[in-house]
C-alpha positions as CSV (number, residue, x, y, z in Angstrom):
1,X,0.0,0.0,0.0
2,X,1.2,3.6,-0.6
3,X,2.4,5.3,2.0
4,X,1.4,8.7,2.9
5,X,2.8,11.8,5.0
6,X,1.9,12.7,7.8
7,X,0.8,16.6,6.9
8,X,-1.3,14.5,4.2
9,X,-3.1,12.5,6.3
10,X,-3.8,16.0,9.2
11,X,-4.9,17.3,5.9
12,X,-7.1,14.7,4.7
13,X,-8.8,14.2,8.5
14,X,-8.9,18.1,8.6
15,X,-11.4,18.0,5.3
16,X,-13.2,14.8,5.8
17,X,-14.4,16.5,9.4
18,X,-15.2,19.5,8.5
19,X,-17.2,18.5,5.2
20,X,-19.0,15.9,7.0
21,X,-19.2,18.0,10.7
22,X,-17.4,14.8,12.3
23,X,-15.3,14.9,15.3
24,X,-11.5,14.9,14.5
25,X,-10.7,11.7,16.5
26,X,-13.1,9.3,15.5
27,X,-12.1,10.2,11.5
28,X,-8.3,9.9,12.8
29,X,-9.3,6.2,14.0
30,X,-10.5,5.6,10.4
31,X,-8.0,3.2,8.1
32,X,-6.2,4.6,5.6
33,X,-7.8,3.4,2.8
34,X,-11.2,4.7,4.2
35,X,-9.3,8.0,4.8
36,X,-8.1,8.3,0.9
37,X,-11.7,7.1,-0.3
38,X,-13.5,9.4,1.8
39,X,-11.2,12.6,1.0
40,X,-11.3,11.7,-3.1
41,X,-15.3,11.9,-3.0
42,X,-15.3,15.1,-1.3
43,X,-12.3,16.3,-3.9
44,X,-14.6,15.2,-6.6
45,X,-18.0,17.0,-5.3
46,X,-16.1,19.8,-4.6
47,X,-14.7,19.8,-7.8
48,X,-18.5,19.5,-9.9
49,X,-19.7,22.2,-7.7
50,X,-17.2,24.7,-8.8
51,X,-17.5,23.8,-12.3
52,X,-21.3,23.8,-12.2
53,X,-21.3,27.3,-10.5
54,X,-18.5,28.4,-13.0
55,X,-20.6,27.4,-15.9
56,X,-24.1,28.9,-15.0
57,X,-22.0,32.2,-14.1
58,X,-20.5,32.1,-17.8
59,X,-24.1,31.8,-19.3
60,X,-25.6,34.1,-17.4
61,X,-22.7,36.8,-18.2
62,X,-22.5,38.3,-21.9
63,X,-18.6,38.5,-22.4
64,X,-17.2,41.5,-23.2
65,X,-14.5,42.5,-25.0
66,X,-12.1,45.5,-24.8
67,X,-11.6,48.2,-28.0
68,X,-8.1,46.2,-28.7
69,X,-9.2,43.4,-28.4
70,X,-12.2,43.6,-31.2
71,X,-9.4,44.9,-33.2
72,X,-7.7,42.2,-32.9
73,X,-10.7,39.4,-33.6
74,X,-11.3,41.3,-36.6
75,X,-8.4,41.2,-38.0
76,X,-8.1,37.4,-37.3
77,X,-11.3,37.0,-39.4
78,X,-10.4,39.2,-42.2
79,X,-6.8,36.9,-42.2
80,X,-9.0,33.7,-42.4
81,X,-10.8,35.0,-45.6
82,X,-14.0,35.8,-43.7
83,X,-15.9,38.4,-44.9
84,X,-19.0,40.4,-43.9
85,X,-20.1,43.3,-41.3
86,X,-18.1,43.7,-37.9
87,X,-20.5,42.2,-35.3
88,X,-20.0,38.8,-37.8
89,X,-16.5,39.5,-38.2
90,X,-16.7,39.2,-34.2
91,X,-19.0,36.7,-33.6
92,X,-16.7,34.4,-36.4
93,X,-13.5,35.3,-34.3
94,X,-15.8,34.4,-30.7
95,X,-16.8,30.9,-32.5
96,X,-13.3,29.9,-34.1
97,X,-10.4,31.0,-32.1
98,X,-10.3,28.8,-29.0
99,X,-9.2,26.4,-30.6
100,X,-6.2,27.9,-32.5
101,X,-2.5,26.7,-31.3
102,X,-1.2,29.5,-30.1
103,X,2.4,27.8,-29.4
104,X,2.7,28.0,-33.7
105,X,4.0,32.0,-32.9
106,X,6.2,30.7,-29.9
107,X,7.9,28.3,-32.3
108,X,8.0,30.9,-35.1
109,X,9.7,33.6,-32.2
110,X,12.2,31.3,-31.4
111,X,13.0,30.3,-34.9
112,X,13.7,33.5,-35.5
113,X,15.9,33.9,-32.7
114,X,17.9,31.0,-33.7
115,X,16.8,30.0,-37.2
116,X,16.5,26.4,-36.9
117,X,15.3,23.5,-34.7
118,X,19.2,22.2,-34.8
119,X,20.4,25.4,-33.0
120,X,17.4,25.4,-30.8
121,X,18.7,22.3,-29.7
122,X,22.0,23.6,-29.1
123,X,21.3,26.6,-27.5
124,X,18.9,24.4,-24.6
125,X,22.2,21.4,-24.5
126,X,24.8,24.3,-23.7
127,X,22.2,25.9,-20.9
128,X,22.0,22.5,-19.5
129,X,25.8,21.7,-19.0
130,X,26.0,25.7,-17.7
131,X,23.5,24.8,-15.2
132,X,25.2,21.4,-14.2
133,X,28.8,22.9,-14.3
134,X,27.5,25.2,-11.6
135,X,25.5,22.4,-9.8
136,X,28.5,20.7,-9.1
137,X,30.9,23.7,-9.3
138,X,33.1,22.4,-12.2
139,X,34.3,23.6,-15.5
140,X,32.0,24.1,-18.3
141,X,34.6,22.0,-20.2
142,X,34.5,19.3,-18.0
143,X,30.4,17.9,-18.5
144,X,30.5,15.2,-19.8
145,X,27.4,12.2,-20.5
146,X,28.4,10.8,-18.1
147,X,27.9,13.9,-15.4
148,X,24.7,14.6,-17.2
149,X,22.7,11.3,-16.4
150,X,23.9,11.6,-12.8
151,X,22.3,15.3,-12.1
152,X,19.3,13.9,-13.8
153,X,19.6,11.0,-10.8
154,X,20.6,13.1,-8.4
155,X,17.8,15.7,-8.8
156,X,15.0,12.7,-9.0
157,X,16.6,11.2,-6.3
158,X,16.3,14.2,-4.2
159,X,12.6,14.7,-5.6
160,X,11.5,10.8,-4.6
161,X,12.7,10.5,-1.4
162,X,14.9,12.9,0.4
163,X,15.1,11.4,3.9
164,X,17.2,8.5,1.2
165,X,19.3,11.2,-0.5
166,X,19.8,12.6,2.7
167,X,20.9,9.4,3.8
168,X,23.1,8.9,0.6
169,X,24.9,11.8,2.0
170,X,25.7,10.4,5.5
171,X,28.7,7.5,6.9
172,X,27.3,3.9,6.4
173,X,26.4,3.9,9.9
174,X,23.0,5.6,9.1
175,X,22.0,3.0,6.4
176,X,19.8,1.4,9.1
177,X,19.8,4.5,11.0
178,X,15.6,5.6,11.4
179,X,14.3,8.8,10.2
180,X,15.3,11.2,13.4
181,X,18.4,9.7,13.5
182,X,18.6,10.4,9.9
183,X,17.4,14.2,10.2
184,X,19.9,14.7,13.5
185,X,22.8,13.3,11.7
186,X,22.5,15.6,8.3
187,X,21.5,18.1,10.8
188,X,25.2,17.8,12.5
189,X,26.5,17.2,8.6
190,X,25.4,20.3,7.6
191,X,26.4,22.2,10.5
192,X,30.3,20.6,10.2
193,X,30.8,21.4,6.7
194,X,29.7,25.0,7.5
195,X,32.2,25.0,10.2
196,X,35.1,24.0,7.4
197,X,33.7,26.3,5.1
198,X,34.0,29.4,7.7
199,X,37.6,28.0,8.5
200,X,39.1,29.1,4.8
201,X,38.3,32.9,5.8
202,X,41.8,33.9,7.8
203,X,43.1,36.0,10.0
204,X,39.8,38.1,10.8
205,X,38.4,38.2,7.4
206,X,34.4,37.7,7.7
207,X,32.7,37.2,4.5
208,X,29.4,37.6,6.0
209,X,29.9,40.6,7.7
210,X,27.4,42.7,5.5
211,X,26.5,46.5,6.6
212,X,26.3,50.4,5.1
213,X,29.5,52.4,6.4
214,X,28.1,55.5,7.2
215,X,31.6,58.0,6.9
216,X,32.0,60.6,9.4
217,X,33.8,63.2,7.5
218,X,32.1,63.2,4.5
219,X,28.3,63.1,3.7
220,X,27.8,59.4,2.3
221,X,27.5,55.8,2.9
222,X,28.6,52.5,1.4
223,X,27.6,49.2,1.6
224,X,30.3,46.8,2.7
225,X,30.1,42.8,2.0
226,X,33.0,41.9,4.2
227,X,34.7,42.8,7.7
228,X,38.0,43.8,5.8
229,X,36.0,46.3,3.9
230,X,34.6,47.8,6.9
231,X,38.4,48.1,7.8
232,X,39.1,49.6,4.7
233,X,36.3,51.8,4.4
234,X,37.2,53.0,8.4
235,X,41.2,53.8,7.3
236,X,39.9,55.9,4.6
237,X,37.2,58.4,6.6
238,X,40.8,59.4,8.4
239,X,42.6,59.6,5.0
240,X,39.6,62.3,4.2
241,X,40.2,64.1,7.2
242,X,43.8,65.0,6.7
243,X,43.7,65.1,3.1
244,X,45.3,61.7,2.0
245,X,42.6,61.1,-0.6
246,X,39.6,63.5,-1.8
247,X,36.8,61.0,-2.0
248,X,35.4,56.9,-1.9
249,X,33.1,56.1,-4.2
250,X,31.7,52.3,-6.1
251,X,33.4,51.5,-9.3
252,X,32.1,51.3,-12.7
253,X,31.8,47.6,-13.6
254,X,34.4,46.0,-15.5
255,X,33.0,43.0,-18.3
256,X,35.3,40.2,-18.0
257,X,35.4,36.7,-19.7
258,X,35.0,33.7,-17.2
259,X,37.3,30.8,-18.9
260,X,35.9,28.1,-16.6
261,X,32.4,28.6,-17.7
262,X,33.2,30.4,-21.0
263,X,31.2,32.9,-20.8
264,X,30.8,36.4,-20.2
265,X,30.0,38.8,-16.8
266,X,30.4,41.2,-15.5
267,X,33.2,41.9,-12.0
268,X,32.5,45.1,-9.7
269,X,35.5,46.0,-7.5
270,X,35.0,47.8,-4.3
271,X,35.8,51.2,-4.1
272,X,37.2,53.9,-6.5
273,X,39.5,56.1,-4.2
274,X,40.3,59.5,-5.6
275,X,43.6,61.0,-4.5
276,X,45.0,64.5,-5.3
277,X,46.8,64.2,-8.6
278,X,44.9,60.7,-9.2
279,X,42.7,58.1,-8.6
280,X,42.7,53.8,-7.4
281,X,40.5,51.0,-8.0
282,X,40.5,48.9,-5.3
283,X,39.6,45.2,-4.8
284,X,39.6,43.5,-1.2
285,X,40.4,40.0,-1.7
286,X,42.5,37.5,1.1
287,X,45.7,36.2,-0.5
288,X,44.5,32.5,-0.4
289,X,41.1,33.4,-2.7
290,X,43.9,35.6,-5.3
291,X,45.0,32.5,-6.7
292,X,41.1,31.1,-7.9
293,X,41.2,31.4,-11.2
294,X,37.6,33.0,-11.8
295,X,39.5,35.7,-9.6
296,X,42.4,35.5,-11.9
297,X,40.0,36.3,-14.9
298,X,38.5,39.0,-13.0
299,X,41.9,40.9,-12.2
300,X,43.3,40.5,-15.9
301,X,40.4,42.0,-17.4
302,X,40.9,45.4,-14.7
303,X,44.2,45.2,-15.1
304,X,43.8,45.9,-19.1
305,X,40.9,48.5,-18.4
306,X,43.0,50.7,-15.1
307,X,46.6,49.7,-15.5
308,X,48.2,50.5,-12.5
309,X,45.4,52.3,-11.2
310,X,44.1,48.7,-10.2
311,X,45.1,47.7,-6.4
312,X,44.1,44.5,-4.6
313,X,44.3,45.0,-1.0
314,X,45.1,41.5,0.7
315,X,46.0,41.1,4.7
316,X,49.2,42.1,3.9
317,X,48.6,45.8,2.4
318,X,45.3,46.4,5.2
319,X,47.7,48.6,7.0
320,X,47.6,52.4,7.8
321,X,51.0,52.9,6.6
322,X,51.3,50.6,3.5
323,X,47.9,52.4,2.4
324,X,49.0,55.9,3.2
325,X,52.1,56.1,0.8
326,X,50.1,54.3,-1.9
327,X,47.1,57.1,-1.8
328,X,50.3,59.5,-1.7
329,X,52.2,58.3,-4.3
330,X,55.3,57.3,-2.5
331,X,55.1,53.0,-3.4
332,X,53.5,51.4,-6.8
333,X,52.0,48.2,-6.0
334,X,51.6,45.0,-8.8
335,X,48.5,43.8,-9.0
């Protein structure tokens, strides 16, 4: 027999009670195949009423049409070789056009787009391995059939059952393990690789540390996505106040050309500091992260747009003094 939720079967009891003015815990003593029986006829009645009431409220009401839309009917007549006054230009359109397949102009639209059913088809395979090279955070280069049919299992898997692909994702000691020992355990799972996660973000930098720096020595605010920008955005409201730099503002965005995806975005840094004879883009970025190679992509493209102009600020340069002779001219950092 199939086997059925829990919230099913509340909402099932719930229905059959109130439809039939029955006390909840003598329908709740009921079998289950009584239950499903039970709730299906009142699904069913419910179901004919609405039609019924729809249907007597549709011949009662003479439909109307808007200005546009008569327009519109008429000129679908006229296009079908109908001919004849407007009301039976109308009342042809009113008769005829439910049934038309209105999907004909979808296809035609796409056709267009692409100009044939072949590169239709192409254009859906390469959105498919985009969407599973970023499911299983890959390169785009690297789908293969093989990864294909297992993100098709995978996602039906996780569809059928998911206390079993949650299982799938625990130790073999939860094979026989019951359902709260199943949700405790990925529960724990969950919570540990979150804790490994957090531990790549070093030496005080907090990636989740989001808030608006409101400057004191300037009328503005900007939104920081990190702890180190904070920092940053701190060092220069003192650089404003004895003249270091003029202003802090966002940069424009740069469009850059991810190679593991092949594809193109677009990269914002996170501040444009203007100085007294000139001005720095600036990225805040941990040493260890430098070295991914969408990051890599992202700092050759500013590099070609700013030059020099085009800082990135690790743990090492987050000091007063390293920042002060940049913004004065006095070092030249690589980025």
């Amino acid at each position: 027999m199939k086997k059925y939720s829990e919230r099913f079967i509340k909402v099932m009891v719930s229905t059959i009670s109130k439809h039939d003015k029955l006390e909840k815990l003598s329908v709740e003593s009921w079998d289950i195949s009584k239950l499903k029986q039970r709730y299906s006829e009142i699904r069913s009645m419910s179901t004919k009423k609405s039609y019924s009431k729809w249907k007597s409220s549709m011949d009662k009401k003479e439909t109307t049409f808007s200005d546009r839309a008569k327009v519109g009917m008429i000129k679908w007549s006229l296009k079908h070789g109908e001919t004849g006054s407007e009301d039976e230009l109308l009342e042809y359109a009113r008769a005829n056009m439910k049934g038309v397949d209105h999907s004909s102009k979808v296809k035609k639209g796409i056709h267009s787009k692409y100009d044939s059913q072949g590169l239709i088809s192409e254009e859906y395979n390469r959105r498919m391995k985009l969407k599973i090279a970023r499911y299983y955070d890959i390169p785009f280069g690297n789908v293969s059939q093989e990864k294909i049919n297992m993100y098709y299992n995978d996602i039906n898997f996780g569809n059928k059952n998911v206390l079993e692909w949650k299982r799938a994702h625990l130790d073999n000691t939860f094979t026989e393990a019951s359902a709260e020992e199943v949700e405790k355990g990925y529960s724990e799972y969950l919570s540990v690789r979150f804790q490994s996660s957090m531990l790549e973000y070093q030496n005080g930098y907090l990636r989740t540390k989001r808030e608006w720096y409101h400057f004191n020595n300037i009328d503005q605010k900007l939104f920081c996505r990190s702890s180190w920008e904070i920092e940053f955005c701190k060092m220069c409201d003192g650089f404003l106040l004895d003249g270091t730099i003029q202003g802090i503002s966002v940069p424009q965005r740069i469009k850059y050309f991810r190679s593991d995806i092949q594809q193109w975005r677009h990269y914002y840094p996170d501040f444009r500091v203007e100085t007294n004879d000139s001005h720095f883009v600036v990225e805040i970025k941990p040493f260890f992260k430098c070295s991914d190679q969408t990051n890599k992509d992202k700092f050759q493209f500013a590099n070609r747009k700013h030059g020099k102009k085009f800082v990135i600020v690790t743990e090492n340069e987050l000091k007063l003094e390293k920042l002060k002779k940049l913004f004065n001219g006095e070092e030249q950092w690589n980025s």
